[in-house]
C-alpha positions as CSV (number, residue, x, y, z in Angstrom):
1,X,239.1,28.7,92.1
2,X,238.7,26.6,95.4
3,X,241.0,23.7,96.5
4,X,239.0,21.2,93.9
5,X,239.7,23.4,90.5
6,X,237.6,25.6,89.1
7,X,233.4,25.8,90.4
8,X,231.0,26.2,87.7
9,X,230.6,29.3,87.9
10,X,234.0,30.5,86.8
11,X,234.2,27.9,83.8
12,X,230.6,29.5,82.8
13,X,232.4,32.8,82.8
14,X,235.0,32.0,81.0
15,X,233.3,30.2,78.6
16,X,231.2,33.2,77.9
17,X,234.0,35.6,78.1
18,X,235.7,34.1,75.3
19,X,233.0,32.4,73.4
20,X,234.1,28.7,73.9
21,X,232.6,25.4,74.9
22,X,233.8,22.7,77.5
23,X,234.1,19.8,76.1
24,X,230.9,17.3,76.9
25,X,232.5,15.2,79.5
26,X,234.1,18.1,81.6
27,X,231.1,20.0,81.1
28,X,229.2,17.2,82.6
29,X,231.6,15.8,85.4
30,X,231.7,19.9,86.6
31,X,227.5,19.7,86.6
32,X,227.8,16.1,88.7
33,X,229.9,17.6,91.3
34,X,228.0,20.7,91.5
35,X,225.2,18.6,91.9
36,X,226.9,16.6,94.9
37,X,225.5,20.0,97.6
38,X,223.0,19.5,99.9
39,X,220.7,21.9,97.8
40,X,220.8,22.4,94.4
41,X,218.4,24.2,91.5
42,X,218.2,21.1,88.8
43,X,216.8,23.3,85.7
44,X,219.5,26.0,86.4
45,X,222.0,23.0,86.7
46,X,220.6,21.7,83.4
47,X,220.7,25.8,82.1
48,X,224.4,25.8,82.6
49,X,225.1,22.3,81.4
50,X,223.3,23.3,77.7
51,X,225.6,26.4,77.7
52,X,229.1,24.6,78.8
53,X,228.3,22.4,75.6
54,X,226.9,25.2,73.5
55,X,224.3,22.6,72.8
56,X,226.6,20.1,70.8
57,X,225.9,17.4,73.1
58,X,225.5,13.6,72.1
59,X,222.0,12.4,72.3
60,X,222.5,10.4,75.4
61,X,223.8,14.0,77.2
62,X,220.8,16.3,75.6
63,X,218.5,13.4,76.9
64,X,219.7,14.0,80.4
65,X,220.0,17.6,79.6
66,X,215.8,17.5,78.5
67,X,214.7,15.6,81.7
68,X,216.3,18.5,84.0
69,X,215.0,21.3,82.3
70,X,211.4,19.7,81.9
71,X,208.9,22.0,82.8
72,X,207.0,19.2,85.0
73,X,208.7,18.0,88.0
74,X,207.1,14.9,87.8
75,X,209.2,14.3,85.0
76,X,213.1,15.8,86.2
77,X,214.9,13.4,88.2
78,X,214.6,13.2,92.2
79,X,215.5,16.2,94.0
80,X,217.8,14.0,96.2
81,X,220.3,14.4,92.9
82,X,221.3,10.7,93.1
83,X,220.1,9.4,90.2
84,X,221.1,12.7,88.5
85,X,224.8,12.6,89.9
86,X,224.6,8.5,88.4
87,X,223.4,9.2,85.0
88,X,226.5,12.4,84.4
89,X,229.3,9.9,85.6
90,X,227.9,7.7,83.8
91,X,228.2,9.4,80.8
92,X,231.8,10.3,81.1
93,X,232.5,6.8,81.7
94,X,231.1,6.0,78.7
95,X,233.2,8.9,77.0
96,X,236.1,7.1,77.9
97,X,238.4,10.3,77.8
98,X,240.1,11.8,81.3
99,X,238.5,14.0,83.8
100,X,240.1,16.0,86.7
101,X,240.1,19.4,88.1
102,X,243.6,19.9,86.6
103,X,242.5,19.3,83.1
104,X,239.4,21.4,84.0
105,X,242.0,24.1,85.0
106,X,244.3,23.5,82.4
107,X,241.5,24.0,79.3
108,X,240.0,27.3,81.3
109,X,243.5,28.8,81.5
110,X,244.6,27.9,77.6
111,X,241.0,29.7,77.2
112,X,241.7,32.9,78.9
113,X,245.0,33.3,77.4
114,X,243.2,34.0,74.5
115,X,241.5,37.6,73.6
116,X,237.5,38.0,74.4
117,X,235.5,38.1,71.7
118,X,231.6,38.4,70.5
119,X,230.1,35.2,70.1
120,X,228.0,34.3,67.0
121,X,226.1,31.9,68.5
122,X,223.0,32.5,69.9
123,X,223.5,31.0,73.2
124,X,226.5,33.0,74.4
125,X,225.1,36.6,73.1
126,X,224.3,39.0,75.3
127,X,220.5,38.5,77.4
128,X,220.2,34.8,75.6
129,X,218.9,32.3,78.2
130,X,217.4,28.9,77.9
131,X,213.8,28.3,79.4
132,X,212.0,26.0,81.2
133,X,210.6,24.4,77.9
134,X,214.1,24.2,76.3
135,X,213.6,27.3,74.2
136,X,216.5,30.1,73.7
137,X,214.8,33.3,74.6
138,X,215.6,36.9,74.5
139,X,216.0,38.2,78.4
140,X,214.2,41.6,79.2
141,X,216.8,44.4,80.1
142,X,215.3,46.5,83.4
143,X,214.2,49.9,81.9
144,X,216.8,53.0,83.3
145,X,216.1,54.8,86.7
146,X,213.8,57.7,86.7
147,X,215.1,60.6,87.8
148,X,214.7,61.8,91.6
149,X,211.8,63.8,92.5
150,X,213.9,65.6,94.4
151,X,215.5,66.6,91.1
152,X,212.5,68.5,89.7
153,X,210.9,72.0,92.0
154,X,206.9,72.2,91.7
155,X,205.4,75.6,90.5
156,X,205.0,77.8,92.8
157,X,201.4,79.2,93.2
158,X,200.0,82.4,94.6
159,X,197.7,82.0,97.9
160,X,194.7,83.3,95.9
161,X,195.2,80.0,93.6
162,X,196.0,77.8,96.6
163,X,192.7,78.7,97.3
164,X,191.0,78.1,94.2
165,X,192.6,74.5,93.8
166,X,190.8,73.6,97.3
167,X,188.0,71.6,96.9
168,X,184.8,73.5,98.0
169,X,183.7,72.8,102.1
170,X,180.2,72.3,102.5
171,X,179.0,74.7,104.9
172,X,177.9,73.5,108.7
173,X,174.7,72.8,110.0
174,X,173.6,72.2,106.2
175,X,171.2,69.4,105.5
176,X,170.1,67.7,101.9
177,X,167.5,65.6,101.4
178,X,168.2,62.4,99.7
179,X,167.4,61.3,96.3
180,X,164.6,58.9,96.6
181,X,165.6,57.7,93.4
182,X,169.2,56.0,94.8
183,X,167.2,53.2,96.6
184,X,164.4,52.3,94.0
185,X,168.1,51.6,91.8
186,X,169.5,49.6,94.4
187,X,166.3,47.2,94.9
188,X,166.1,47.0,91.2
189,X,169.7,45.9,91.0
190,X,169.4,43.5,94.4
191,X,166.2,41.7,92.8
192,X,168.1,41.2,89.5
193,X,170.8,39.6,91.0
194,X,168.5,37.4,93.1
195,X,166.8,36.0,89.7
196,X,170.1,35.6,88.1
197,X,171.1,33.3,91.7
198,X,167.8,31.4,91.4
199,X,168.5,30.6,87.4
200,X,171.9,29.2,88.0
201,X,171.1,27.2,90.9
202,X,168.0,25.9,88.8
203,X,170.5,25.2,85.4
204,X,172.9,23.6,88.2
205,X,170.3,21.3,89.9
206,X,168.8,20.0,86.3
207,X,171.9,19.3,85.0
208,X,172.8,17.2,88.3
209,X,169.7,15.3,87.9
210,X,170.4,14.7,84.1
211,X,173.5,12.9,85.1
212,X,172.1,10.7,88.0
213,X,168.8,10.1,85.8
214,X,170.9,9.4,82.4
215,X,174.1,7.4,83.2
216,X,174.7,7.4,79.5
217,X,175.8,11.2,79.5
218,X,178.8,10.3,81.8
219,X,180.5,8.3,79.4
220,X,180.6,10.8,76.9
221,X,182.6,13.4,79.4
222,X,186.2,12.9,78.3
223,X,188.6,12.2,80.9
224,X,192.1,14.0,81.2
225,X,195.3,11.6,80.8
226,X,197.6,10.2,83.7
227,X,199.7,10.0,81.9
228,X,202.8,11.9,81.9
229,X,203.9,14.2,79.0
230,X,207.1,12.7,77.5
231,X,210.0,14.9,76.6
232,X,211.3,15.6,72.9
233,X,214.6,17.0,72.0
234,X,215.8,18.6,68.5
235,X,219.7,19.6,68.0
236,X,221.3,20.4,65.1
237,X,225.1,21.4,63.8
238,X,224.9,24.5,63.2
239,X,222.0,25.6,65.1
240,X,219.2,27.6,64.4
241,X,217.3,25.5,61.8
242,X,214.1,26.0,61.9
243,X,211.9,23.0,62.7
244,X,209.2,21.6,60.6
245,X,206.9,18.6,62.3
246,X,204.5,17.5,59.7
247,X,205.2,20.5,57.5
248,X,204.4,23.1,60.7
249,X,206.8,25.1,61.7
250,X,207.0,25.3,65.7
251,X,210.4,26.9,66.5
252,X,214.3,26.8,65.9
253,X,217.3,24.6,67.2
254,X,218.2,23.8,70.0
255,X,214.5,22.8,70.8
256,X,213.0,20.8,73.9
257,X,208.8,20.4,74.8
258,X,206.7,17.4,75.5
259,X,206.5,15.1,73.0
260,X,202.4,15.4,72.2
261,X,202.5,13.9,68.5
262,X,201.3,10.6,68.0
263,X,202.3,7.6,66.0
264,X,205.2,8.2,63.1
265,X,206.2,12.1,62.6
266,X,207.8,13.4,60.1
267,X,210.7,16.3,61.0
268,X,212.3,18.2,58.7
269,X,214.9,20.9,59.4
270,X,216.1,23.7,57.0
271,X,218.5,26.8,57.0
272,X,219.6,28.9,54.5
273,X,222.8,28.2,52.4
274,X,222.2,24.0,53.8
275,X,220.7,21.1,52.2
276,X,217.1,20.3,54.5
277,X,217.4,17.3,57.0
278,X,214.2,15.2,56.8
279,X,213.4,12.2,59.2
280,X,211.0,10.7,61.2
281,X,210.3,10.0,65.2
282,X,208.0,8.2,67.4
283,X,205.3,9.9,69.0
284,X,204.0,10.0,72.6
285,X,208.0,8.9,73.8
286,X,210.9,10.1,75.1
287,X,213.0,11.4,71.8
288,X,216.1,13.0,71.1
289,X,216.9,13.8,67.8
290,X,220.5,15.2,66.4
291,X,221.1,16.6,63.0
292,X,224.1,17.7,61.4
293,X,223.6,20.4,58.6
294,X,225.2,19.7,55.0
295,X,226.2,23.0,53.5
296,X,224.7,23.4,50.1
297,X,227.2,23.0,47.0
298,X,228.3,26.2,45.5
């Protein structure tokens, strides 16, 4: 803990020590400071944002939280942090409930007081990690050392066998004639490759000319978009619905990807023992959609 309360990386480890979440507008005024170095890594920033929350954030924080995690750069904010630093103060002004390192201490020390436990929720088990694409993924535990080869003593072997393991020498002053037949293979293969040169430069030159001669056959090439991918965001309370987009299933909550649908989509979300959550976004636009699960009646 420095002079300005706690740094983000003890209120991450307490968090996951004890299996709680900051509330959304500490969570985010920590991030905005920690954003306020000269260097910072904005999809790690974003990383620890989405596990402060737990991923129970309002849509106007799990927008912010998709842009820094996008996969494209093109599409996170500037890497000067300014209009990052403006859209998370933002936010807790809009909150309208206090912020300060002593509350931020205050909430991390009731927290501690309490007992560690194991977490139920996906985000704070052990190896869960958010990617790039906004997906909670298993981490890969490094395999355990090998043993020293010090550890283990080769056979020992007789000189006789020492010997026999040698490979034979070739006596000296010994000469062998070639095998006439090694170059008539290596001319056969060079002229084969020569004809396979000459073919592909002939395909490459006809179809050049069919382009210049027929200016028709250009406009049928597609062309890839400019345009940006945009960004699309899927929460729900509890998480861990799967998620249904048109009736195909493409993943589980918390979920963030480009946005590659088109025109109205239908979303549906469903988990066992809740009723399903149908509703519908726009395509091709920034979306971020929140669902809150209603258990089913017993």
């Amino acid at each position: 803990m420095t002079g300005g309360g706690p740094s983000l990386d003890e209120a991450l480890a307490t968090c996951k020590a004890h299996a709680e979440k900051l509330p959304p507008q500490l969570a985010a005024w920590l991030v905005a400071r920690a954003c306020e170095e000269a260097t910072f890594d904005q999809p790690a920033m974003g990383q620890a944002l989405f596990e402060l929350t737990s991923g129970d954030a309002s849509p106007t924080l799990a927008a912010i939280i998709t842009r820094m995690v996008h996969p494209d750069a093109e599409i996170r904010y500037p890497a000067d942090g300014r209009e990052l630093r403006t859209a998370l103060y933002d936010y807790v002004k809009s909150t309208h409930r206090p912020v300060s390192p002593e509350l931020l201490a205050e909430f991390l020390s009731r927290v501690s007081a309490t007992a560690p436990r194991e977490s139920g929720d996906p985000l704070f088990s052990a190896g869960k990690q958010l990617d790039a694409s906004g997906r909670v993924h298993q981490l890969r535990t490094a395999p355990p050392p090998r043993a020293s080869p010090s550890a283990f003593e080769p056979p020992k072997m007789k000189p006789e066998e020492l010997e026999l393991a040698r490979a034979p020498r070739r006596a000296p002053n010994t000469w062998s004639e070639p095998a006439p037949y090694r170059d008539e293979v290596g001319k056969k293969r060079s002229r084969l490759a020569l004809y396979l040169a000459l073919g592909l430069a002939v395909l490459g030159a006809s179809a050049t000319a069919a382009f210049i001669l027929y200016p028709s056959l250009q406009r049928k090439v597609p062309l890839p978009s400019l345009q940006p991918a945009r960004a699309l965001l899927i929460t729900s309370e509890p998480a861990g619905a799967t998620i249904l987009i048109e009736g195909k299933a493409i993943g589980v909550t918390p979920w963030a990807g480009d946005n590659r649908w088109g025109g109205k989509v239908r979303l549906e979300l469903r988990r066992d023992g809740y009723e399903p959550f149908r509703d519908t976004f726009q395509g091709g636009k920034d979306q971020s959609i929140g669902a809150t699960l209603k258990p089913k009646p017993r």
